[in-house]
Every structure is written in structure tokens, then in C-alpha cells.
C-alpha positions as semicolon CSV with decimal commas, in nm:
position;residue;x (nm);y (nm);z (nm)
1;X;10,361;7,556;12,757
2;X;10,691;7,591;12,620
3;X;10,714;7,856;12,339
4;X;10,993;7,954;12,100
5;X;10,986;8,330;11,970
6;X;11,176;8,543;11,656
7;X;11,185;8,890;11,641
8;X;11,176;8,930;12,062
9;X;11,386;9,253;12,036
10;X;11,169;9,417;11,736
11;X;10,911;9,687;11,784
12;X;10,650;9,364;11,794
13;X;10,830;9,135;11,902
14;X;10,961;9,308;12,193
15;X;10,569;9,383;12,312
16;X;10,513;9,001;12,277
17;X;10,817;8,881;12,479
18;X;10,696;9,100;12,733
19;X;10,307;9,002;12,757
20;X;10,358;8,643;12,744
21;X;10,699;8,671;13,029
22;X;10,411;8,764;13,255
23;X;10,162;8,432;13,167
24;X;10,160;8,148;13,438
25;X;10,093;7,919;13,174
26;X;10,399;7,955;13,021
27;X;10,699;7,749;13,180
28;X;10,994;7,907;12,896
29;X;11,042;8,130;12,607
30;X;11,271;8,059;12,401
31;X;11,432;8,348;12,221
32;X;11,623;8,356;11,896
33;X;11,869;8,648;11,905
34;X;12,138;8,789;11,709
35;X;12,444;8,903;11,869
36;X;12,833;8,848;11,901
37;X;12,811;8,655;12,211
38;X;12,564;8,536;12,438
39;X;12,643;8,789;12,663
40;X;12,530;9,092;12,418
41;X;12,236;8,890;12,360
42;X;12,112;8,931;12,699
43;X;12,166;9,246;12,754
44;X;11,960;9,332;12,399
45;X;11,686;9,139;12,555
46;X;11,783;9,350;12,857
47;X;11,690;9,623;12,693
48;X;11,357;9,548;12,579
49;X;11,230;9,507;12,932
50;X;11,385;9,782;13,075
51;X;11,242;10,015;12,861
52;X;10,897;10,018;13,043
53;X;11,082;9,906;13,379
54;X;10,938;9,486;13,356
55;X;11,072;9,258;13,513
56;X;11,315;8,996;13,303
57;X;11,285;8,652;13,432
58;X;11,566;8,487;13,335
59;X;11,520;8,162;13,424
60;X;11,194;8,182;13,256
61;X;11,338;8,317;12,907
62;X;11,583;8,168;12,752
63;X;11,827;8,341;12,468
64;X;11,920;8,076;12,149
65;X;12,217;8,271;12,030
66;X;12,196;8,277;11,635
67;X;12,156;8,462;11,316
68;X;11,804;8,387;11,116
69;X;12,021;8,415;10,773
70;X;12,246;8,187;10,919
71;X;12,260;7,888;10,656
72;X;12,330;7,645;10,949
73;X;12,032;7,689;11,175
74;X;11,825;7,490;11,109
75;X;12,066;7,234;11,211
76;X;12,196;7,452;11,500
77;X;11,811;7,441;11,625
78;X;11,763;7,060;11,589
79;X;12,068;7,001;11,772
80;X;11,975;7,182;12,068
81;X;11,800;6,941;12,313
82;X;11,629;7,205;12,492
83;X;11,429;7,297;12,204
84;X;11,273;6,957;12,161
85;X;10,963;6,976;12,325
86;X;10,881;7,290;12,196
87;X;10,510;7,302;12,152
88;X;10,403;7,671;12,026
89;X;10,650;7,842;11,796
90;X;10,567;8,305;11,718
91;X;10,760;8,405;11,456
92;X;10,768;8,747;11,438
93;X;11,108;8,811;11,281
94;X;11,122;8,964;10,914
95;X;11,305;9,244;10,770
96;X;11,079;9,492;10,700
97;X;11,262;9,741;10,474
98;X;11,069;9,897;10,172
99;X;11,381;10,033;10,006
100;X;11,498;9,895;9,708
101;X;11,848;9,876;9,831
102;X;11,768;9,576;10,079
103;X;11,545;9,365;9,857
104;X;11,794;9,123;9,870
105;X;11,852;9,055;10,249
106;X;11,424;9,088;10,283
107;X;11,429;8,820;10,085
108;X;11,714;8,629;10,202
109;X;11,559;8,730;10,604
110;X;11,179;8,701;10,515
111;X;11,187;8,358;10,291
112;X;11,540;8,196;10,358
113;X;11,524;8,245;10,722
114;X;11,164;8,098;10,749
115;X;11,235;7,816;10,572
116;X;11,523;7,737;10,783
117;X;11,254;7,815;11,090
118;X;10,986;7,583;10,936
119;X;11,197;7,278;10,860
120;X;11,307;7,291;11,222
121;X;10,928;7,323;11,352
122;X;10,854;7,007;11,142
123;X;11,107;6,811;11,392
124;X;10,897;6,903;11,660
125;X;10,657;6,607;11,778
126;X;10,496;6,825;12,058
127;X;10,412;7,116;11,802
128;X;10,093;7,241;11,848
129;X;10,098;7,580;11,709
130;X;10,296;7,763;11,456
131;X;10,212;8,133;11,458
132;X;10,314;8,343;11,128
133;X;10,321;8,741;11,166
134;X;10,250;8,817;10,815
135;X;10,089;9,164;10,716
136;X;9,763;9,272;10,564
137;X;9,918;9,447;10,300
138;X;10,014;9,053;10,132
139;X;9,696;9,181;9,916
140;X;9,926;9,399;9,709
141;X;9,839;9,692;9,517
142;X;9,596;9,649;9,291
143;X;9,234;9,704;9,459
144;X;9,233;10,030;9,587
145;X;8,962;10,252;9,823
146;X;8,827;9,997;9,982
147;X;8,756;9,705;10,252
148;X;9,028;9,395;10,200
149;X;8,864;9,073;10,340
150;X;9,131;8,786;10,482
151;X;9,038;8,537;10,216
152;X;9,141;8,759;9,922
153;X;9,493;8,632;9,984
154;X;9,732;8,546;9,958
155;X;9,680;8,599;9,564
156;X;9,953;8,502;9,358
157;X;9,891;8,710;9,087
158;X;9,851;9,019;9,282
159;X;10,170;9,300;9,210
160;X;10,316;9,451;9,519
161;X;10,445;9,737;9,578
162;X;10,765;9,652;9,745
163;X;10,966;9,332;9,804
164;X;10,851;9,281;10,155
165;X;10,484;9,280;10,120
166;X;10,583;8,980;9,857
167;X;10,803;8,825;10,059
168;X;10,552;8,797;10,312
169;X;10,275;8,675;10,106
170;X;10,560;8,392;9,933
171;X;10,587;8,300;10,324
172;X;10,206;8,256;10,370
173;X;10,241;8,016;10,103
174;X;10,561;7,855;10,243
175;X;10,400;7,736;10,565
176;X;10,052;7,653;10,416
177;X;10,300;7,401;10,198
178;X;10,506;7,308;10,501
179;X;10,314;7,211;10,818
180;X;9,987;7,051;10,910
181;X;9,706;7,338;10,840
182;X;9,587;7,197;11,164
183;X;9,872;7,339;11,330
184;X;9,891;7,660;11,124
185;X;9,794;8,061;11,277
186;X;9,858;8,321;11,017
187;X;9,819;8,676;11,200
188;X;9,821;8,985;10,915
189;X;9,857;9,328;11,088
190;X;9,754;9,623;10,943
191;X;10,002;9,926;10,975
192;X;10,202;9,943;11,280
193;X;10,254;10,289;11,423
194;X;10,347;10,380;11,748
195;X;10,174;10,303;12,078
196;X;9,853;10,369;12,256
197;X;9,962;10,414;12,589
198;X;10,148;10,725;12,567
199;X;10,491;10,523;12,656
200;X;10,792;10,601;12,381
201;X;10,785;10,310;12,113
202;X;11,030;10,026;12,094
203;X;11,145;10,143;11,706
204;X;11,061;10,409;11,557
205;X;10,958;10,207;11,153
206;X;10,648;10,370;11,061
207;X;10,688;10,671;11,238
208;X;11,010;10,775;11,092
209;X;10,751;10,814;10,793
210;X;10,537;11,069;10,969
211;X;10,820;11,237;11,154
212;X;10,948;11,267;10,713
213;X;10,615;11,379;10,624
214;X;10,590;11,651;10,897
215;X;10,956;11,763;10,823
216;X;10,836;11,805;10,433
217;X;10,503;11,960;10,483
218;X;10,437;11,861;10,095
219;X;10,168;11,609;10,120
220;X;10,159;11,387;9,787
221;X;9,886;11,223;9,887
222;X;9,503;11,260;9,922
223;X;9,417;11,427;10,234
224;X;9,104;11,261;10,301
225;X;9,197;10,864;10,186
226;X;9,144;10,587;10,428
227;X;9,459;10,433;10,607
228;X;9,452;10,138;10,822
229;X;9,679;10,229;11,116
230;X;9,689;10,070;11,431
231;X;9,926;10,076;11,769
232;X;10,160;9,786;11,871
233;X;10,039;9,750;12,232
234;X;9,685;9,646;12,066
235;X;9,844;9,450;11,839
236;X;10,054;9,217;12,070
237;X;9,746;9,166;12,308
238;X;9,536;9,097;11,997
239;X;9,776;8,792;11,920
240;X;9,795;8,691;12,263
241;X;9,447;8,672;12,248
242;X;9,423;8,470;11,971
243;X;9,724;8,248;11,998
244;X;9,586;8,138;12,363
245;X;9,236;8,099;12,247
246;X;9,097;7,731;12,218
247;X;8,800;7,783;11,999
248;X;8,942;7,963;11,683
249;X;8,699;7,920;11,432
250;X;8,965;8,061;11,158
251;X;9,384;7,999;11,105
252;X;9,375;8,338;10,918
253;X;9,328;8,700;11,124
254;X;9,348;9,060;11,039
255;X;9,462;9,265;11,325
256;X;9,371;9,604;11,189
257;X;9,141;9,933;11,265
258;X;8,923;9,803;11,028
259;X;8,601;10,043;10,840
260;X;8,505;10,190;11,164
261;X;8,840;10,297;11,305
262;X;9,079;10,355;11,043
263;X;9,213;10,718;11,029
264;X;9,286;10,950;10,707
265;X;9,636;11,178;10,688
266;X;9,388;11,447;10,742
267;X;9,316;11,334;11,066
268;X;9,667;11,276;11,136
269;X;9,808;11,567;11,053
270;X;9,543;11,775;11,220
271;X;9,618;11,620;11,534
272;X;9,981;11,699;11,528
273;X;10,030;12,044;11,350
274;X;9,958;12,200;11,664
275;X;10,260;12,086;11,824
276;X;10,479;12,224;11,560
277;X;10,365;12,575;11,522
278;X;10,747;12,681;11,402
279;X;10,618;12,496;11,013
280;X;10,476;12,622;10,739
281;X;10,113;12,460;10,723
282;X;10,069;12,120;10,560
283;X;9,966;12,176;10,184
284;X;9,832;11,871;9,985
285;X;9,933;11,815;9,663
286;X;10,002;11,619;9,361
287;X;10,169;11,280;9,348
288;X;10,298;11,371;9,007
289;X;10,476;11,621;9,145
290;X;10,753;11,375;9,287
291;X;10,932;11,365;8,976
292;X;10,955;11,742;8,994
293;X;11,075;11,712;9,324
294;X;11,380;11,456;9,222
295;X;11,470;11,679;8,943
296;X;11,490;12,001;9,180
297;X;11,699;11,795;9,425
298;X;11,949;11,710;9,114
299;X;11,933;12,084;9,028
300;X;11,770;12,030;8,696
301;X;11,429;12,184;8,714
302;X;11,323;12,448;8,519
303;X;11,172;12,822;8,638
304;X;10,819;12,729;8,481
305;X;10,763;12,386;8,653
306;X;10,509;12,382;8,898
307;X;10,698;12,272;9,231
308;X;10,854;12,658;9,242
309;X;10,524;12,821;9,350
310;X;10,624;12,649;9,672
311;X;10,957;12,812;9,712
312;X;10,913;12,874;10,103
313;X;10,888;12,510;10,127
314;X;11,184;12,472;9,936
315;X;11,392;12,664;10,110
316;X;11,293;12,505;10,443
317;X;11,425;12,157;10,321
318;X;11,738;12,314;10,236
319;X;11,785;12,527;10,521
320;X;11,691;12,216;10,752
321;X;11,851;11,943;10,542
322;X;12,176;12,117;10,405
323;X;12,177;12,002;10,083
324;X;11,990;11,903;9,783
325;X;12,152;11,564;9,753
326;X;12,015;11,497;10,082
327;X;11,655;11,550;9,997
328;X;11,687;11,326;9,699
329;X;11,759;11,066;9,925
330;X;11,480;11,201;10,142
331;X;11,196;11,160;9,871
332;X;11,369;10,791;9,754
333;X;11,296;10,677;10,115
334;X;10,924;10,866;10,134
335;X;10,789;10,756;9,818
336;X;10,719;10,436;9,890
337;X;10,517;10,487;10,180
338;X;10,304;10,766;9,968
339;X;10,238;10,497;9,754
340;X;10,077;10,253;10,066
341;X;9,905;10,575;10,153
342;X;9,727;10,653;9,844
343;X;9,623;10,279;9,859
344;X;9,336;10,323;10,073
345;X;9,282;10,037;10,180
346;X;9,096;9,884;10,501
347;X;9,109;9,586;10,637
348;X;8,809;9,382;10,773
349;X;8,834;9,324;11,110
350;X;8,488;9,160;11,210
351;X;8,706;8,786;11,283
352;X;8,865;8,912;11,587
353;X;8,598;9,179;11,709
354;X;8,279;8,881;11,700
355;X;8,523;8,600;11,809
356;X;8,731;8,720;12,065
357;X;8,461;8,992;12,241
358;X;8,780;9,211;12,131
359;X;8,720;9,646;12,130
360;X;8,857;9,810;11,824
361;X;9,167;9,962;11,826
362;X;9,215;10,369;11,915
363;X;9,178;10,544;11,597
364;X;9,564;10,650;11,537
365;X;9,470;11,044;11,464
366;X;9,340;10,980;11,889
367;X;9,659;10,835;11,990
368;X;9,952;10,975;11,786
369;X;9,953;11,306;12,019
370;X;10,147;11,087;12,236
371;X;10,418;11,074;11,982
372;X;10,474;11,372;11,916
373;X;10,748;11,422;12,140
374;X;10,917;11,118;12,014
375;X;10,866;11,258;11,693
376;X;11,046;11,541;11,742
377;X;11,394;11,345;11,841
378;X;11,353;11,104;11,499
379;X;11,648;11,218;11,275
380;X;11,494;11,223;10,931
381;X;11,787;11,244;10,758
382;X;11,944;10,973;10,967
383;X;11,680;10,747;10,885
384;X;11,684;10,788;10,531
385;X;12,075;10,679;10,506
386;X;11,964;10,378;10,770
387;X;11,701;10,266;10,513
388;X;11,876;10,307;10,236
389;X;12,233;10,204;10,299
């Protein structure tokens, strides 16, 4: 089996390349990497697998040296000979910003550089498999509290709450109208946080959220909502799983918690306030009160408004984050993921656990303690200007 793989040196990604470097059946991997030179390449795929000390077989991977918004590659791909008897193609890749600011390039990354992706695949004549990493959250915001089921989507009238989730449902569509839906594997995680095995993640994404949430101590969400959360390590086995299986009775796959092991920022929280006993407590309140918030951080809010009965908390941002301007920036990047919070949605993940024999994933409220000391080192601040910029 010959595969070719996007996104190897992504918090996913980087799990696959790993897994599958280690499978007999597999004679190469093809990577598509960014970088100045073939020589940074390497050492970025380097990196992945010396993180957790594997072993990188070089003459088993092999690095194709280009740029996913480059407007040449799909011709750069077809040229290359090695690529032509590719017969399994993961694409992982996307941009998976929710900030405003980047809707562009998430669209330019998560639709312009899978087209450019699929009209290469369609020169394949040995392609077997093409393998979309889409998300569950392609349902979009408008059913709330309660179970999402894989054929609900993709739904083009549903509204989403950021560009990404869109983009990602658009790409759904893209490959359905693209390739052979013999051919086709669309896998749709759930949310991505962290890892199970008590090993420092590849990318921080979804935690820099938490690590935002714990800085704040505000919680402008409900404390006791259902949120799909899952770890990466299950996640990359799950599609190994799947992509290797020969009996798939379905092209379509939530990899999520599902009813039975979701968590609830309750949970969450619980399990890590203990490790940061120098906070104030966590204090649940109103989503409305964001707009308070951005008007505080502009210095515009009045004695009477509601937010100043938490003037400890107050203080603590601007003691920890220097300025106002800064938290303004802080609650810009937050909000967003408050919003996917409040959602509460699960996704049904009966496909994989009756097909595959698969266990359910840890719960994330089990498995976040060991985070927390990665936690700690995430610069909040930092990652807001990152997101944002």
C-alpha cells in the first residue's frame, strides 16, 4: 500500500504519520509539507517523531516539498512520477482557525487547497481510497442540546458559526461531486483536545481554549451542558481502524464521545481547579455578559452594570494580563468557542462502536488531569495575538 498524507506535522496528522510509519502493510508515505527547502521539511517531520522518541524511517516516508495554497500543485503533484501509483490518499490538512481575521486563508486552505488535492487524486488509476478529515461540527448551529446523527449533513442550509465549520462542510460536498462515492471515506471528529496517554500534545488548538477559560475564571457558559470532547491518540487509531477495514458498511463516520461519554465544563473544570489553588474559584455566568465585558476592556462601562460585582476577577485579568486592550483581544479569541460550548451537542457514535468492536473514548473530564501541566506553560495572551493576527 502506498499512501499519500496532508497535515503529517498537525496535532492529527502528526498521530497518523506516526501509527501508520509502524504498519507492515504499508511500503511509503508520502508526505506533503511546507517548508523553505527540503531540508527544513525533514527536520519538521523530524520533529513529530521525536517528540514521543519513534523511530523515523526515512526510506519508508517520503517528504513532497510544497505549499497546499500553492496555485501550481496540482500540477506539481501530477508531475511527480513517484506519486503515480498512489492508491490511498488521508487528507488531514485544513486550517482550523475560528477567528474572523483568517476567514480568508480557511477558505483559500480548506476549499482551494482540496480542490487542488482532489483533481490530482482523480489522475490516480490505482486510487482506492480517498479519506476526508472533516469535523462533526459541519452540522452547524442550529439544533442545539442534543444527539447529531451522521446523515443530518452535510445540510446546506444549516448557518455555522464560523468559517471553518463551513468550509469543511463545502468540502464534504466537493469530494462527494469529485470522485467515485465508491472510493470516498468521510471521517467527522468531534472536538479534539489533548491526549489520553498522559504524553504532552503535538499543538496545543483546543486547549489554548481551556488554558483561556481557566486564566478567566468567568464561565459564560452553562455549567452543566453536554460537550463532545475527545483525545487525538483515540482519534488517529479510530481512523486507522477504519481506513484499513475491508467491510465498511458506511463512507460517513463520527469519531466522537458520543451520549455515553461526552463530558460537561462542569466536569472539566472540577477536575482541574485543584491544580490551580492560587485562582479565585470558577463562577458561571451569563453569556450576555460578554458585551459588558468588551465595553470594560474599552474602558466604557458604567458603575451600575452588572460585570463590577466581580471586581476581584477583574483585577486578576489586569494584574495578569497588563492591560485592558489585551483582554479585549482575549474575549474576541474566547467567544467563539463559548458559542460551540453552549451548543450542546453530541454526536452519535454507535457506527464505529457496533462496526469496528471499537471502546468509547476516555471521558475528557478523566483524562485532561494529564494536561494540566501543559496547561500551565500555554501563553494565553500569546495565543490570542497567534489567532488573531
Amino acid at each position: 500500500m502506498k499512501i499519500f498524507l496532508t497535515g503529517a506535522t498537525g496535532l492529527l496528522g502528526g498521530e497518523l504519520i506516526v501509527n501508520l510509519s509502524k504498519r507492515n502493510d504499508i511500503s511509503e508515505i508520502y508526505c506533503l509539507v511546507r517548508g523553505c527547502s527540503q531540508i527544513e521539511a525533514q527536520f519538521r517531520i523530524q520533529k513529530v517523531f521525536d517528540l514521543y522518541g519513534d523511530f523515523y524511517d526515512r526510506k519508508k516516508i517520503k517528504i513532497i516539498l510544497a505549499n497546499l495554497n500553492d496555485e501550481n500543485l496540482t500540477s506539481l503533484l501530477t508531475k511527480n512520477s513517484d506519486l503515480q501509483n498512489i492508491d490511498t490518499v488521508i487528507h488531514a490538512a485544513a486550517n482550523t482557525s475560528f477567528s474572523k481575521f483568517h476567514d480568508q486563508v480557511v477558505e483559500k486552505t480548506n476549499i482551494g487547497g482540496l480542490t487542488s488535492i482532489l483533481n490530482w487524486a482523480k489522475t490516480l488509476i490505482n486510487l482506492k481510497l480517498f479519506t476526508y478529515i472533516s469535523t462533526a461540527t459541519v452540522c452547524g448551529k442550529d439544533t442545539t442540546d442534543r444527539i447529531v446523527f451522521e446523515n443530518e449533513s452535510p445540510n446546506i442550509y444549516a448557518s455555522h458559526l464560523v468559517k471553518y465549520t463551513y468550509t469543511k462542510m463545502q468540502g464534504e460536498m466537493l469530494v462527494r461531486k469529485e470522485l467515485d462515492a465508491k472510493k470516498i471515506l468521510i471521517l467527522r471528529p468531534s472536538i479534539i483536545m489533548g491526549n489520553s496517554k498522559g504524553i504532552i500534545p503535538r499543538s496545543p488548538v483546543i486547549l489554548w481554549a481551556l488554558a483561556t477559560i481557566n486564566a478567566l475564571r468567568l464561565c459564560m457558559f452553562r455549567p452543566h451542558t453536554k460537550v463532545d470532547i475527545i483525545p487525538v491518540d483515540y482519534v488517529a487509531e479510530v481512523i486507522e481502524k477504519i481506513v484499513f477495514s475491508q467491510n465498511r458498511k458506511h463512507s460517513v463516520y463520527h469519531i466522537s464521545a458520543g451520549p455515553m461519554n461526552s463530558t460537561t465544563p462542569m466536569k472539566i473544570l472540577s477536575a482541574i481547579e485543584p491544580h490551580f489553588k492560587d485562582l479565585p474559584s470558577f463562577q458561571f455566568v451569563s453569556k450576555e455578559l460578554m458585551q459588558q465585558l468588551k465595553l470594560w476592556s474599552k474602558g466604557r462601562l458604567t458603575d451600575e452594570a452588572e460585570i463590577v460585582y466581580f471586581k476581584n476577577y477583574l483585577e486578576m485579568w489586569v494584574q495578569t494580563f497588563e492591560r485592558k486592550e489585551n483582554m479585549r483581544k482575549i474575549f474576541i479569541g474566547i467567544e467563539p468557542y463559548i458559542d460551540f460550548i453552549d451548543l450542546g451537542h453530541t454526536f452519535d457514535n454507535s457506527r464505529i462502536l457496533q462496526e469496528f468492536q471499537l471502546k468509547n473514548s476516555t471521558p475528557a473530564h478523566e483524562y485532561i488531569v494529564h494536561s494540566v501541566e501543559f496547561l500551565k506553560n500555554i501563553d494565553v495572551l500569546e495565543g490570542t495575538f497567534t489567532k488573531q493576527l
